[in-house]
C-alpha positions in Angstrom: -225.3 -135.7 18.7 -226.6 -132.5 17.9 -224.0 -130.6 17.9 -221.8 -132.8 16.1 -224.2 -133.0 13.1 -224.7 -129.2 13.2 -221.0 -129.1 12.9 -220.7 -131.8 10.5 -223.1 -129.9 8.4 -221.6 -126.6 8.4 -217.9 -128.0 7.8 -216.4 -127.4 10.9 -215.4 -131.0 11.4 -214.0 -131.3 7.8 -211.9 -127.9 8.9 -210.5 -129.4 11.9 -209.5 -132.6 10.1 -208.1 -130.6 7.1 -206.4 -128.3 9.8 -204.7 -130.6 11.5 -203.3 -132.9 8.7 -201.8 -130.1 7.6 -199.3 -127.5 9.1 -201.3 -126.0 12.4 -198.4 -124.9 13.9 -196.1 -122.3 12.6 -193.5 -120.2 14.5 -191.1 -117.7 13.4 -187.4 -118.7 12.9 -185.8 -117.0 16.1 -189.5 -117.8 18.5 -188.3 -121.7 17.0 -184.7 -121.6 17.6 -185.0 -119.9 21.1 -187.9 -122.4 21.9 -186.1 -126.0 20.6 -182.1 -125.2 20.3 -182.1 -127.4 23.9 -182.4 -130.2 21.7 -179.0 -130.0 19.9 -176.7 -128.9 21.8 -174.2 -129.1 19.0 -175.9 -126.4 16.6 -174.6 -123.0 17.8 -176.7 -119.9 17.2 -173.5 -117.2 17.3 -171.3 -118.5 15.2 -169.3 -115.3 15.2 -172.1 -113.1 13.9 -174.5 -110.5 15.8 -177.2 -111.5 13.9 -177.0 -115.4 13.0 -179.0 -117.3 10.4 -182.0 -118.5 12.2 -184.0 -120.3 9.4 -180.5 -122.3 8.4 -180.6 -122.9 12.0 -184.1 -124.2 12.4 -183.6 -126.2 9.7 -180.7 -127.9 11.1 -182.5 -128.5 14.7 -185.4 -130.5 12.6 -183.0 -132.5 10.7 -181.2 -133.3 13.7 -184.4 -134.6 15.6 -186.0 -136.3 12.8 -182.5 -138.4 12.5 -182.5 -139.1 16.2 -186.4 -140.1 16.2 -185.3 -142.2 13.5 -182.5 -143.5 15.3 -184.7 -144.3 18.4 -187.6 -146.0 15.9 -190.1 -143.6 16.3 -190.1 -142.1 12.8 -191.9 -139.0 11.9 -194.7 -139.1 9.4 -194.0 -138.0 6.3 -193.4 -134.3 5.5 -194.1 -133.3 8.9 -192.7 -130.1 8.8 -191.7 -127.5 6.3 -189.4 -124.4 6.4 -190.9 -121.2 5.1 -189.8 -118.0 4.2 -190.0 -116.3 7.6 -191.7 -119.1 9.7 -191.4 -122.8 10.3 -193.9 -124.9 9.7 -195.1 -128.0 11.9 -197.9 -130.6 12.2 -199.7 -131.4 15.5 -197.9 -134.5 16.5 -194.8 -132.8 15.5 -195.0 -130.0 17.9 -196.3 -132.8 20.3 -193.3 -135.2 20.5 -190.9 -131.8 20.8 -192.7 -130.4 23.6 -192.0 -134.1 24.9 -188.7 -134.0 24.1 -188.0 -130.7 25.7 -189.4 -131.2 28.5 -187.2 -134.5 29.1 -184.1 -132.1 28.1 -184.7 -129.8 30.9 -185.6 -132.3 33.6 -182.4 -134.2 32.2 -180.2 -130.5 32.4 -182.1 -129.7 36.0 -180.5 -133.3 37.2 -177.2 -132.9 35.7 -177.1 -129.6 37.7 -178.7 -131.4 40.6 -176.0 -133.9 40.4 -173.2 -131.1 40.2 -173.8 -129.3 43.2 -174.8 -132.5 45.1 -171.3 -133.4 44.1 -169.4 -130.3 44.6 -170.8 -130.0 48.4 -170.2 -133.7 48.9 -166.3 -132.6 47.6 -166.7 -129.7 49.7 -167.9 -131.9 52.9 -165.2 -134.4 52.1 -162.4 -131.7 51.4 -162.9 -130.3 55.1 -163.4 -133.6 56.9 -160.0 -134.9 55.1 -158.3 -131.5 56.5 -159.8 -132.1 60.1 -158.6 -135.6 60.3 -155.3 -134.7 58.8 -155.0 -132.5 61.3 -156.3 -134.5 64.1 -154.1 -137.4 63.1 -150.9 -135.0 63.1 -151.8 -133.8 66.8 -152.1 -137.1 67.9 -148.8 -138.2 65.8 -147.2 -134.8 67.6 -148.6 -136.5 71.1 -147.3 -139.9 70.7 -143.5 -138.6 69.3 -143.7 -136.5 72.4 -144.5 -139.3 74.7 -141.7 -141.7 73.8 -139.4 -138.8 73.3 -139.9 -138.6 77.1 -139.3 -141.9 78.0 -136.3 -142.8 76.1 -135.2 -139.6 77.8 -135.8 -141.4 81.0 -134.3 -144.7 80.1 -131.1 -143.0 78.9 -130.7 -141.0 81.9 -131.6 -144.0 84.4 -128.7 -146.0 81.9 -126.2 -142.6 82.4 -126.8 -143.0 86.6 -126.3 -147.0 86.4 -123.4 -146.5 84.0 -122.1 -143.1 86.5 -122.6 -145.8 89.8 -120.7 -148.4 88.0 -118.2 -146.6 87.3 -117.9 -145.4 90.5 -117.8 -148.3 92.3 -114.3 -149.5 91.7 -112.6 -145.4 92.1 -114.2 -145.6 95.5 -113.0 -149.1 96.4 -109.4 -147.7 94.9 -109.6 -144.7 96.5 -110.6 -146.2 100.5 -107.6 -148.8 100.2 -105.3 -145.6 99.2 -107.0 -143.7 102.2 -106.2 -146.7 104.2 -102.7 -146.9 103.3 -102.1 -143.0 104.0 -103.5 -143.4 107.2 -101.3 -146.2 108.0 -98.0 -144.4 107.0 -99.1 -141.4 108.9 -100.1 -143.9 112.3 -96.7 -145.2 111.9 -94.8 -141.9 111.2 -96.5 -140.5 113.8 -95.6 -143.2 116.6 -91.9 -143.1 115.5 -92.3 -139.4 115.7 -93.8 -139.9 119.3 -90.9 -141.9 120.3 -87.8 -140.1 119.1 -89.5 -136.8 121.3 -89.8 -139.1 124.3 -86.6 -140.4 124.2 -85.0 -137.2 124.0 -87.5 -135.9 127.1 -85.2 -136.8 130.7 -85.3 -135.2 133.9 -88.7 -134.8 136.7 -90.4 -133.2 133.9 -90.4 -136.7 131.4 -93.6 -138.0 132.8 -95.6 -134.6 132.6 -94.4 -133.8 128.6 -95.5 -137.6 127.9 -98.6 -137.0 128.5 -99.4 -133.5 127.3 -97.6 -135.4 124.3 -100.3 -137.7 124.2 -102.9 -135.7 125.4 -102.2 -133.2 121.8 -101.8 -136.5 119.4 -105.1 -137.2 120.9 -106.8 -133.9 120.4 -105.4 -133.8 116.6 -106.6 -137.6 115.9 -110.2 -136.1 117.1 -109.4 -133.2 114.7 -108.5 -135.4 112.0 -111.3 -137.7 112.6 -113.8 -134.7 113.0 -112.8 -133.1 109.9 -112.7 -136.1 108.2 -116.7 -137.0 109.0 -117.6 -133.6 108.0 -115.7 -134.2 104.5 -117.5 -137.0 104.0 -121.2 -135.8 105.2 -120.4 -132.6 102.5 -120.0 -134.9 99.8 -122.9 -137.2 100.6 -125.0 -134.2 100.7 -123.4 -133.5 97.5 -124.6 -136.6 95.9 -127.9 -136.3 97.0 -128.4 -132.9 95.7 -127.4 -134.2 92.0 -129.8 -137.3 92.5 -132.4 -134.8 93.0 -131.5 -132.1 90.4 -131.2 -135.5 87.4 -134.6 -136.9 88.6 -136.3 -133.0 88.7 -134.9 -133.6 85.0 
């Protein structure tokens, strides 16, 4: 209590209350502009020019934020600031509510950036996961084609050897009645062969010639015979050698 009255009586009090109704803060055009141009974005310092106009500058920035106070119903007090010659001019709730409203600009710029690079690496992530799969899904794709590639491949060759045994069947059947008939003709000519020489064979000797006669036809039906079996065992091996080579296929 004191020290308030001491201060009361030497004016200090009435100097504080004078100082701050009035215009305690004042800043140079360029400390103002460098310090608040966060605010509005819009107002652009260059311009084109080295050396740009900071008061007209300043003095845009304060209309600007007045308006949007306005805007936002939290009106400035009359004449709270004023543009010098070389400085601006502000009162102490002024310079308040723009350190307020700078502060939000920057913590709304550092989450827009935030937000940026959380979304470019999400991109980023996603970009390289999307490849992965893609890829993954083509070597799969690449498996599958691959897979029933082969086994149409092995239906249509199991259809070619049914088709090729089919086919077969009736040739052979043809082809054992023609045998047949051959051998017949050849049995026949043969016997009549036989005959004529024995019937031309007289004398002691008839009986003897008859059967080395007899005794060659049968040593040339085992010939025959022989030669045929062989024939028959080649191409059986035959066979079984392609079976093997189309299923190694």
């Amino acid at each position: 209590i004191d020290v308030r009255r001491q201060l009361r009586c030497a004016g200090m009090l009435e100097s504080i209350r004078i100082r701050r109704a009035g215009y305690s803060v004042r800043r140079p055009f360029k400390e103002f502009y460098n310090r608040f141009r966060l605010l509005c974005p819009s107002v652009c310092g260059l311009g084109g020019r080295v050396d740009p106009d900071y008061k007209d500058l300043s003095r845009k920035i304060l209309m600007e934020v007045e308006a949007r106070f306005s805007q936002e119903k939290q009106g400035l007090e009359a004449k709270s600031w004023q543009v010098g010659r070389s400085k601006v001019f502000l009162k102490e709730d002024l310079q308040g509510r723009l350190e307020q409203a700078v502060q939000e600009a920057v913590k709304s710029y550092v989450v827009l950036l935030q937000r940026s690079w959380r979304g470019f690496v999400q991109r980023r992530r996603f970009r390289k996961i999307r490849k992965a799969a893609r890829v993954v899904q083509a070597t799969l794709l690449t498996a599958q084609a691959s897979k029933d590639f082969r086994a149409l491949r092995r239906r249509n060759l199991s259809a070619l050897m049914l088709q090729k045994w089919w086919r077969m069947i009736p040739l052979r059947v043809r082809f054992n009645k023609l045998k047949q008939a051959c051998l017949r003709i050849q049995r026949h000519y043969r016997g009549y062969a036989c005959r004529q020489r024995v019937g031309k064979l007289k004398g002691k000797m008839a009986a003897d010639r008859i059967q080395k006669l007899r005794d060659e036809e049968a040593r040339k039906a085992q010939f025959e015979e022989a030669k045929r079996v062989a024939a028959e065992k080649e191409k059986a091996l035959e066979d079984m050698r392609r079976q093997l080579e189309q299923q190694k296929l």
